[in-house]
C-alpha positions in Angstrom: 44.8 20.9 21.5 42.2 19.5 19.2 38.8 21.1 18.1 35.9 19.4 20.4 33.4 22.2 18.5 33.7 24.1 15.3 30.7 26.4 14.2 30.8 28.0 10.8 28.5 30.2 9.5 25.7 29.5 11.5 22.3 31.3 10.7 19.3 31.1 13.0 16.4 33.8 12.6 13.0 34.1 14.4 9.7 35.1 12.6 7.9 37.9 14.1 5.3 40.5 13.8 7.6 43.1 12.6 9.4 40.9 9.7 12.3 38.6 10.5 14.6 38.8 13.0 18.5 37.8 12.5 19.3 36.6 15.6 22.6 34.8 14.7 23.8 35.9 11.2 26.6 33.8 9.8 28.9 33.6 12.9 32.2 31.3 13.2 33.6 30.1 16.3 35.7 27.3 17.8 36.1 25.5 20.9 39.7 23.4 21.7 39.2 20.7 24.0 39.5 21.6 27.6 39.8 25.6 27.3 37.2 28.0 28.2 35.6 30.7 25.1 33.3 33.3 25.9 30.7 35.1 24.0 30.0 38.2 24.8 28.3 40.9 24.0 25.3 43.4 25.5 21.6 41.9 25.8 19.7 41.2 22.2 23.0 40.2 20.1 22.6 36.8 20.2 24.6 34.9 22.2 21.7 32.9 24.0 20.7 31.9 20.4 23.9 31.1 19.3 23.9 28.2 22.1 20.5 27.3 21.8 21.5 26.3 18.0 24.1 24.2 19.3 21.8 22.3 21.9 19.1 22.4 19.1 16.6 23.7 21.4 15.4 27.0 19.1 11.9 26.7 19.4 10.0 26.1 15.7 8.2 27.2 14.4 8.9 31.0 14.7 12.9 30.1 15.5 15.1 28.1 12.4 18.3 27.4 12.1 18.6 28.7 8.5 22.5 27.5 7.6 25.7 26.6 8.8 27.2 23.7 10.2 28.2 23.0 13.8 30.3 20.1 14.2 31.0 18.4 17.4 34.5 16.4 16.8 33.9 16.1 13.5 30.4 15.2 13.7 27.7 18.0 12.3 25.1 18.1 14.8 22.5 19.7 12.0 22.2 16.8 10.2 21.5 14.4 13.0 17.6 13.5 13.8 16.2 14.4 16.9 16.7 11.0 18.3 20.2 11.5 17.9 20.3 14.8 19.3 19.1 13.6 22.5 21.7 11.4 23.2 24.3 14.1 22.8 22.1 16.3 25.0 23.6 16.0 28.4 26.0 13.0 27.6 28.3 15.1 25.4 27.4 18.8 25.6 25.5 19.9 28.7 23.5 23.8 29.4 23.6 26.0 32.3 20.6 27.6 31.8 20.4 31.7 32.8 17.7 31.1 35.4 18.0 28.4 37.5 14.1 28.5 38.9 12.9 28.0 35.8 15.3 25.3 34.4 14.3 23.2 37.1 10.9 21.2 37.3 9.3 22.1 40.7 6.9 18.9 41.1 10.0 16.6 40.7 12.6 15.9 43.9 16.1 17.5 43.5 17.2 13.3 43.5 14.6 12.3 40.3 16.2 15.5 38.2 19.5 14.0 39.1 19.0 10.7 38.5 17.1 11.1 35.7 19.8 11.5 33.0 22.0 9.1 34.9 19.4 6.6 34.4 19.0 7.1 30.6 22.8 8.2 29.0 24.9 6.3 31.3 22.9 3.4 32.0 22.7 3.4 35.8 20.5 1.4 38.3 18.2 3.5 41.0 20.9 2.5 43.5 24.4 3.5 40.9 22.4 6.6 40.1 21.6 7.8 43.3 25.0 7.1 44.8 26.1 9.3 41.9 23.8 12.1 42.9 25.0 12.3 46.3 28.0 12.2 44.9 27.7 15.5 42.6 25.6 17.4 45.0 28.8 17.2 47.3 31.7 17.7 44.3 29.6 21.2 44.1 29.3 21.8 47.6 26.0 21.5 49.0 25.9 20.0 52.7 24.1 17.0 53.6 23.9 16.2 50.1 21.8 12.6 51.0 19.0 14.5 52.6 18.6 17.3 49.5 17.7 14.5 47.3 14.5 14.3 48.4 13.7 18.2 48.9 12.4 20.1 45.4 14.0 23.2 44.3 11.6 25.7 46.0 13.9 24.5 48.9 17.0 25.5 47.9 18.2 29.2 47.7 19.3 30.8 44.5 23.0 30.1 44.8 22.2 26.0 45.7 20.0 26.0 42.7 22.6 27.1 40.2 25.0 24.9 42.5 22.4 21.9 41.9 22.2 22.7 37.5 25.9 22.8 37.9 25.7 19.2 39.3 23.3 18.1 36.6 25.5 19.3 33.8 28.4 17.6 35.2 26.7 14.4 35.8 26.9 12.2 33.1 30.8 13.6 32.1 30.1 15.5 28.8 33.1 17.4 27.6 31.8 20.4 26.5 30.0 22.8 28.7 27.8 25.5 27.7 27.0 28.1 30.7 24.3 31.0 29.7 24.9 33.9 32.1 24.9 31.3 34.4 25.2 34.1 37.4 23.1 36.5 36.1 20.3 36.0 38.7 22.4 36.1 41.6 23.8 38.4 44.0 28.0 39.4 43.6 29.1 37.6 46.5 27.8 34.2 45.4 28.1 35.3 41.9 32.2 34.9 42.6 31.9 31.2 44.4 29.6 30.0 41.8 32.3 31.1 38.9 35.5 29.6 40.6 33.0 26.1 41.5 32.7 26.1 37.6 36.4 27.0 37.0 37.8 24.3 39.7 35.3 21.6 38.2 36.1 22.3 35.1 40.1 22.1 35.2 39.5 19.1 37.8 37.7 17.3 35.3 39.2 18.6 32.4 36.0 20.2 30.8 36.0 22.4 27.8 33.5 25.9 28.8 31.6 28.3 26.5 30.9 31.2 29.0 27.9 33.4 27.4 28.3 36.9 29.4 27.9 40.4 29.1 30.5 40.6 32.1 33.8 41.9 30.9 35.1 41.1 34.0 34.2 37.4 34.2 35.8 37.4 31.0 39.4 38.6 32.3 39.4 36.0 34.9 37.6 32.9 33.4 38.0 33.2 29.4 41.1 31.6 27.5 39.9 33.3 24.0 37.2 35.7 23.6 34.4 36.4 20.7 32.8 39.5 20.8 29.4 39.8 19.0 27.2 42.4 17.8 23.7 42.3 16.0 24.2 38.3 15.1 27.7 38.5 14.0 31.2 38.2 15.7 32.9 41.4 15.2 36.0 40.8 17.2 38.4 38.0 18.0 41.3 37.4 20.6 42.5 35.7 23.4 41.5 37.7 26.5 45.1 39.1 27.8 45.5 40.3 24.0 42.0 41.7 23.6 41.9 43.5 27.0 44.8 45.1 25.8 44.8 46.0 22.9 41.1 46.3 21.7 40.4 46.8 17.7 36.9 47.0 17.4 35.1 50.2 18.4 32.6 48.7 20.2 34.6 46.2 22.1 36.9 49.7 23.0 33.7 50.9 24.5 32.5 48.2 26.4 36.1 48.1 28.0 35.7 51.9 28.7 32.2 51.7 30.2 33.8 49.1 32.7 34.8 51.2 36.1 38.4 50.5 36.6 40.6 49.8 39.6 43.7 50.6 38.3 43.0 54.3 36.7 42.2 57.8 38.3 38.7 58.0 39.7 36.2 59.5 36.8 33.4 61.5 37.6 31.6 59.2 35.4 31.6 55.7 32.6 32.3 56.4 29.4 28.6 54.6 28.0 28.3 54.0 24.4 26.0 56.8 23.0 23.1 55.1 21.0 20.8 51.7 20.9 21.5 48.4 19.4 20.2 48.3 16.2 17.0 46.7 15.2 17.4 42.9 14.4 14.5 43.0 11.7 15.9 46.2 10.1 19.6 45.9 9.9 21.6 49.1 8.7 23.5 48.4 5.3 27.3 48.4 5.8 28.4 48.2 9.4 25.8 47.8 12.3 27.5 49.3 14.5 28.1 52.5 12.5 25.5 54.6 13.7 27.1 54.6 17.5 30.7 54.8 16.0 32.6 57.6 16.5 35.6 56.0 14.3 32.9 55.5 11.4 33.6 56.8 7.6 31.8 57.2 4.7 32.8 53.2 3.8 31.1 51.9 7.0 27.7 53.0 5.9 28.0 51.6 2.6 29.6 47.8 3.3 29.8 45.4 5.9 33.5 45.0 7.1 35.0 41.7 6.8 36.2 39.7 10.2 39.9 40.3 9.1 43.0 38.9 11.1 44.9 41.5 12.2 48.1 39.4 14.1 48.4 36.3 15.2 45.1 34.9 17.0 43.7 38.3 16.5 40.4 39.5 13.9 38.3 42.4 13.6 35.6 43.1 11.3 36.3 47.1 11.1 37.3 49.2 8.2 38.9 51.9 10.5 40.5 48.9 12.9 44.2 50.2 11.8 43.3 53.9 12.5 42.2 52.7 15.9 45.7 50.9 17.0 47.4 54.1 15.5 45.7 56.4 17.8 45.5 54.3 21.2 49.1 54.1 20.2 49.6 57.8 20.2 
């Protein structure tokens, strides 16, 4: 398949009170046309930014995109002007936003936030547009789709609403998806329809999908490949099957252990991961995740680790990563 989006070394930092925070710090990630990656990684690591950089949306002046490039078939978003950006802004890469009450404007009908892209990136009339709304309201299942046009979002429960940003995103046919914890703010049970809508849509229509979750299990079901980050910076690599398997990064090894498990003896309790995420504005030297490791050495307090490949599809950025397959081995 061939790369729809390539980021390399993309830096994006926010000024604060307490000094500068590295929110993204020189991460590298891909996207092949029509698979789904996920990001994952526990609250505060910087997956929200990380997508946020690609959409261009950081907010300036406290938020910058310091370096990097991220290039959208070929084409290094960065460098276009904001004019530019706006046209690839739901024509070529849509967001699902986190929260879907606060993505949506609540003064404008659920048919004008529809039809308002429509209008501008693909050209239509009131008439084409609207038929199109209908039309995506119902491709996401929401009943009676030609009276919700002209109800608002206070009228829709939380489940419609992310069915209705769902809609939007997919309106105007972009081929690259980007879906922030986009069931975070629902219950489970709708939590599982809204995930296979996206899935269905997405093979249907052959979309490509970053997922950005801290839910390992949406991960097993939805993910092709998988990035694991930590304090701004990827610090594990695989396709899911291969990382669920055979972890080799600490951290990822405790986020699978903290997960309760269906196939295993009951436990009397989680295994959590002992410690908090580091400080973004005061970074450790050597590995940030050292001070929670229980694998760590001398070395990891002295030198970042590398994101190393390890087999085929498969990186880690951990000194001790060998040690770790030796003893899971045992």
């Amino acid at each position: 398949m061939a790369t729809l989006l390539e980021v390399r070394n993309l830096k994006t930092s926010f000024l604060s009170a307490a000094g500068t925070v590295r929110a993204v710090d020189g991460v590298s990630w891909d996207v092949e046309a029509g698979e789904t990656v996920a990001l994952v990684g526990e609250s505060g690591c910087g997956k929200s930014v990380s997508a946020l950089s690609i959409m261009r949306l950081v907010a300036e002046p406290a938020g910058r995109i310091e370096g990097g490039e991220i290039l959208y078939k070929g084409r290094d978003l960065l460098k276009l002007s904001e004019e530019e950006m706006r046209a690839v802004r739901g024509r070529d890469i849509a967001m699902i936003f986190q929260e879907p009450m606060t993505s949506l404007n609540p003064v404008l009908s659920i048919g004008r936030q529809l039809t308002e892209g429509l209008e501008i990136h693909m050209k239509m009339n009131p008439a084409q547009a609207r038929a199109r709304a209908i039309e995506l309201l119902a491709m996401v299942g929401i009943p009676d789709p030609e009276r919700r046009l002209a109800q608002y979002p206070h009228h829709f429960s939380g489940g419609m609403r992310q069915r209705m940003m769902i809609a939007m995103a997919l309106a105007c046919n972009p081929s690259l998806i980007l879906a922030d914890e986009p069931t975070t703010a629902l219950d489970v049970t709708i939590q599982a329809q809204i995930l296979e809508l996206m899935r269905d849509l997405a093979r249907r229509l052959g979309v490509a999908m970053l997922i950005i979750t801290h839910n390992l299990g949406v991960v097993a079901r939805y993910a092709d490949r998988v990035n694991v980050m930590y304090a701004g910076r990827i610090i594990e690599r695989a396709r899911a099957g291969e990382l669920y398997a055979n972890p080799r990064h600490p951290y990822t090894l405790g986020l699978l252990r903290s997960v309760p498990r269906l196939d295993e003896p009951r436990r009397a309790r989680l295994d959590p991961i002992e410690g908090q995420p580091p400080d973004l504005t005061r970074l450790p030297p050597g590995c940030s995740f050292a001070p929670r490791c229980t694998y760590r050495v001398e070395r990891c307090t002295e030198s970042a680790p590398p994101l190393a490949a390890l087999g085929a599809e498969h990186c880690s950025a951990c000194w001790e990563a060998q040690r770790l397959v030796r003893e899971r081995a045992a």
